[in-house]
N, C-alpha and C positions, 0 to 999 in steps of 0.2 A: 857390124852384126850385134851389136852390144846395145845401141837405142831402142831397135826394137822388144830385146828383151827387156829392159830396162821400162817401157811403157806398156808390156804388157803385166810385167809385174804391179807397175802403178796403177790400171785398169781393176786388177785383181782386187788390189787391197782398196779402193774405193768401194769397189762391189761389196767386200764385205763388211766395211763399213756402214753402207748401208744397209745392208741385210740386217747387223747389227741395231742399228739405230730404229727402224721401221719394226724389229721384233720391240725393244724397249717400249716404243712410243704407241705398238698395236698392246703389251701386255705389259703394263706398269710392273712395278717393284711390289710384292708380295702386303696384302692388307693388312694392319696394324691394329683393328681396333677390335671390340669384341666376339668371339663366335657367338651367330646365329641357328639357330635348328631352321631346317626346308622339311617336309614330311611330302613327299614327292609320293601319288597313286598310281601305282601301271599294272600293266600285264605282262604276262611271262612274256619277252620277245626279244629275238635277237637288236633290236633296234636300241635293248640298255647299254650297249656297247659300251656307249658314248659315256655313261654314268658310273660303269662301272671301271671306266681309262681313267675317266676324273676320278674316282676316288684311289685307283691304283697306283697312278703318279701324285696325291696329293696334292691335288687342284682345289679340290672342294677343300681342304683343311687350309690351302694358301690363303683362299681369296673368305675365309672366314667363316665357314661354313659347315655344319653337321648335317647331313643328309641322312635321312630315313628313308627307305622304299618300302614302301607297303601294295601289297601284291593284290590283283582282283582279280575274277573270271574274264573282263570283258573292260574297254576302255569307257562304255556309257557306264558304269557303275562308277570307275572314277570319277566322271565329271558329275555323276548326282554326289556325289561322297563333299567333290569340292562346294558344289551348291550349298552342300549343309554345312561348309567348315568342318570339314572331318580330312582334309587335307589342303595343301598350301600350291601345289600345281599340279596337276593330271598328265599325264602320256597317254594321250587316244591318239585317235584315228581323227579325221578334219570331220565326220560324217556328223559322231554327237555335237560337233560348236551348230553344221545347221540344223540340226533337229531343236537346239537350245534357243537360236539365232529367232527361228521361227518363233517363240515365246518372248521373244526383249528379254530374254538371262542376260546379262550384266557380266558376263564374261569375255574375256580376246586370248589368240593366238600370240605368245610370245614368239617362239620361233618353231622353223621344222627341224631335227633330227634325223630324218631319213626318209626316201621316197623308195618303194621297194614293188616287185610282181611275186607274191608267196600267198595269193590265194586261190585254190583250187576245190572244183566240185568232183564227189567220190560218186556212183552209184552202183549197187549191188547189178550185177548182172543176172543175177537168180532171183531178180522181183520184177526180172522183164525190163530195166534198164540198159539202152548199149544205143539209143541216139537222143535227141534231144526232146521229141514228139514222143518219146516211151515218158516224160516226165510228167505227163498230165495226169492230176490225181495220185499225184505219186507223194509220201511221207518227208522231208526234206530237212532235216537237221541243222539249225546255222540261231547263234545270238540273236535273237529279232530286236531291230530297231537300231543295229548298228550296221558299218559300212558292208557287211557281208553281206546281208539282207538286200541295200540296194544292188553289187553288182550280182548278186542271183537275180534281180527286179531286171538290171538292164539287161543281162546277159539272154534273159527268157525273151526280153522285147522283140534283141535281137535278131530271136529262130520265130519270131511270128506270133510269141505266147504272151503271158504276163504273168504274175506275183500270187494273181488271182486263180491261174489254173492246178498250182499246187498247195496243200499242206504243210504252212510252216511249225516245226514244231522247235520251241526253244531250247536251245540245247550251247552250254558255253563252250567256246572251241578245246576245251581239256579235255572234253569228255567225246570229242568228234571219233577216235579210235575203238573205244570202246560200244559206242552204240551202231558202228558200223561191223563190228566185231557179235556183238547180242542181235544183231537186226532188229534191234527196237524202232532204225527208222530206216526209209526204202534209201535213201544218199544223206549224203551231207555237205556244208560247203563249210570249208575250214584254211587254214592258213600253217606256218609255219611255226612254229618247228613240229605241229602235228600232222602237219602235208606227208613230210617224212617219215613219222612213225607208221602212220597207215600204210604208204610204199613199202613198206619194212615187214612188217605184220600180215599185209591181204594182199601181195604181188600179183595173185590172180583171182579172178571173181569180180573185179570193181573195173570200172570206168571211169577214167578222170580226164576232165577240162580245166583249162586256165578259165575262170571269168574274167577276171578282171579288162579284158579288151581294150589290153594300150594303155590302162587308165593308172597310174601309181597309185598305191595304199599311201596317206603320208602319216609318218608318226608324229604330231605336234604335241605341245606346250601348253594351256591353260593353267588361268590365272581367272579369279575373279575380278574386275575391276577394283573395287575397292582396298583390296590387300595389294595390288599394283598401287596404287596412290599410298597407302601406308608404307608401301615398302619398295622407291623405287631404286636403291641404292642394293640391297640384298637382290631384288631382279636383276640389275645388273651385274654383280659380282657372282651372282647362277650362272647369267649365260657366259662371262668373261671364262670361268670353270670349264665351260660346255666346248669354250673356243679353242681353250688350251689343247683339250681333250681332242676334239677332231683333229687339230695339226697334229699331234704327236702320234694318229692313225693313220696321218698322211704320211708320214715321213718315219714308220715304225709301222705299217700293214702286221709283220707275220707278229711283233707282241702284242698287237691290239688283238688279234684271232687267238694268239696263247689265253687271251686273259678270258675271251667271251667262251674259249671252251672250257677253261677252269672252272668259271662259277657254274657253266650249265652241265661240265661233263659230257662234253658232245667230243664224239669219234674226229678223224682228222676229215676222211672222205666229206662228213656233213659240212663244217668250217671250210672247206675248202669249197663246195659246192654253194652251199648258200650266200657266199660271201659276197659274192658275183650277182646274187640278185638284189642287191641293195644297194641304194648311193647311200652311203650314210656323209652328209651334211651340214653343217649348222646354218641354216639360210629363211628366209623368208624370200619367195620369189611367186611372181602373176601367175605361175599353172596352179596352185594352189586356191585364188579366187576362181579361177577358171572351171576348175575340178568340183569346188564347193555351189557354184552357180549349176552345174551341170545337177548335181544330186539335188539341188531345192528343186529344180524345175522337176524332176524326176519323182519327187514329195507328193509336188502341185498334182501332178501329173495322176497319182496312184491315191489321193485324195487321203495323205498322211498326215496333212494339216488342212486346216480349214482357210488361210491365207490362199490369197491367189496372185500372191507377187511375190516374187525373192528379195529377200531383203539386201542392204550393202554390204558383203561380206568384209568390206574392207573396212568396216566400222569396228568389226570383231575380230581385228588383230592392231596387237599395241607393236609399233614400231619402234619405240625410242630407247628402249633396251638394245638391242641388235643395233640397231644404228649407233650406239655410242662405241660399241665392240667391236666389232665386226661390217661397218658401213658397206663395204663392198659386196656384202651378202646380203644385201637388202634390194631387191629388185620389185616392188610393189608400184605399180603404176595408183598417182597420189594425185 
C-alpha cells in the first residue's frame, strides 16, 4: 500500500516543480535597472482592472515602471492625444486603430485587455420610442466616430435602416445619464458603467436594447510605431506588468473586484453583475482582425472613408511584445 503512496507523492512534487519552474521562466526575477514613467490615456472603465491589480500588487514598480493614467471622454481622443505625443499608449476600443488604419497613422495594437457586451441603446418612451422603426428621425446621443457609432450603424442595418435615418448628436458616454434625464436628446447609446446609472435613475420611461449583436467591444493597447522601436524593452516590461496582473485575477477573482470597486466606489450588486460581462484577458487573438475587418467594410459601406478596400489589420498590431511574455496568448493567424 506504501508504493502507491509513495509515487503519488512523487507525482505531486514534480507537479510542483514545474509549476514552479514554468512561473520563474514565464516571469523573471524582478527588473534591476532604471524606473521609467508610461503616461497611459483611457477612459473611465471597468476594463482598468488590469492597471489598477498591476499597480496594487506592484507589478508596474517590479518591472520598473511609473504609470500615469490620464483620463479622457472617449478612447478616439486618446489615440489623437497619442498621435500628437501627449501620451505613450492609449486604452480604446479596436474601432479608433481602423478609422486611424484607413489614413496609414503609423500606429499597432500591442495587446487586448478585455473583450466585453456593455453597450446598450436607451430611448425615451415619451418621444414615441418603444420599437426600433419609432427611431427614424429620432435625436440619438452616442460619441460619434467611435465604436458606439458603428454598432448603432450596424444595429439599424440590421432592423432595415441605416446611420442615415437618424440624428447623431455627439455626446461623450459621461454625459449619456444626464441628457437622457434633461431630454436634450430623443435616446442614447452608451456603455457601462453608465448603462447602470441610467437603470438606476430612469427604471421607467426608456427603452433599452443590447446593440452590440454577438459582436465584443475589445479594450486594446496602442502605441505609435516609432516609440515601440524606441522603446522595445519598456513595451515589454508594460505588458510582463499586464500579465502578472491578469493571473493574480485569475487565481485572486474576489480581490481583483475589491480593488475595481475601491477605486471606482461601485456597490457590491454592480461588481458582482458586471463582472460576468467581461473576459478580462491579456491576449492578442484572430476575432480581433476579424471584428476590425467587419467595422472597415462597415466604413466602406456608410461612405466614412473615401478608400474602398480595407486595409491588413494585421499590419496594425505589434506582436513581439506579447509573444516574448505571454506566447501562448498570441493567436494571430501570420
Amino acid at each position: 500500500m506504501k508504493k502507491p503512496i509513495v509515487a503519488i507523492a512523487v507525482i505531486a512534487l514534480i507537479a510542483l516543480v514545474g509549476i514552479g519552474a514554468w512561473y520563474f521562466t514565464s516571469f523573471p526575477k524582478s527588473y534591476s535597472g532604471p524606473t521609467e514613467s508610461i503616461i497611459l490615456g483611457g477612459t473611465v472603465s471597468d476594463a482598468n482592472v488590469m492597471f489598477f491589480t498591476a499597480e496594487d500588487q506592484h507589478f508596474f514598480a517590479s518591472n520598473g515602471i511609473n504609470l500615469t493614467l490620464k483620463t479622457y471622454d472617449t478612447g478616439l481622443a486618446t489615440v489623437d492625444d497619442l498621435l500628437n505625443d501627449k501620451v505613450d499608449i492609449s486604452d480604446a476600443a479596436e474601432y479608433p486603430v481602423v478609422t486611424k488604419a484607413f489614413k496609414k497613422d503609423n500606429i499597432s495594437i500591442i495587446a487586448i485587455i478585455s473583450k466585453a457586451y456593455i453597450v446598450y441603446f436607451f430611448g425615451l418612451t415619451d418621444r414615441g420610442i418603444r420599437n426600433v422603426a419609432d427611431l427614424k428621425g429620432k435625436k440619438i446621443g452616442l460619441p460619434t466616430g467611435t465604436t458606439l457609432e458603428f454598432y448603432l450603424g450596424r444595429f439599424l442595418n440590421l432592423h432595415g435602416m441605416s446611420i442615415r435615418d437618424v440624428t447623431l448628436i455627439n455626446l461623450p458616454p459621461g454625459q449619456a445619464t444626464d441628457a437622457i434625464a434633461n431630454g436634450n436628446v430623443d435616446a442614447v447609446v452608451t456603455r457601462e458603467p453608465y448603462v447602470s446609472q441610467i437603470r438606476q435613475q430612469h427604471p421607467n420611461g426608456t427603452v433599452s436594447w443590447s446593440v452590440q449583436s454577438s459582436q465584443a467591444i475589445y479594450s486594446v493597447l496602442i502605441c505609435r510605431n516609432d516609440w515601440i522601436k524606441q522603446h522595445p524593452d519598456l513595451v515589454r516590461r508594460f505588458l510582463k506588468s499586464l500579465a502578472e496582473a491578469d493571473r493574480y485575477m485569475v487565481l485572486h477573482p474576489a480581490e481583483a473586484k475589491a480593488i475595481l470597486q475601491k477605486r471606482y466606489h461601485y456597490d457590491d450588486e454592480y461588481v458582482s453583475r458586471v463582472w460576468s460581462e467581461y473576459q478580462f484577458s491579456l491576449s492578442l487573438d484572430q476575432s480581433l482582425v476579424t471584428a476590425m475587418e467587419d467595422e472597415g467594410r462597415w466604413m466602406i459601406n456608410n461612405n466614412l472613408t473615401s478608400e474602398k478596400t480595407i486595409p491588413d489589420f494585421r499590419d496594425y498590431i505589434y506582436l513581439k511584445g506579447l509573444d516574448e511574455v505571454k506566447p501562448e496568448a498570441v493567436n494571430i493567424i501570420r
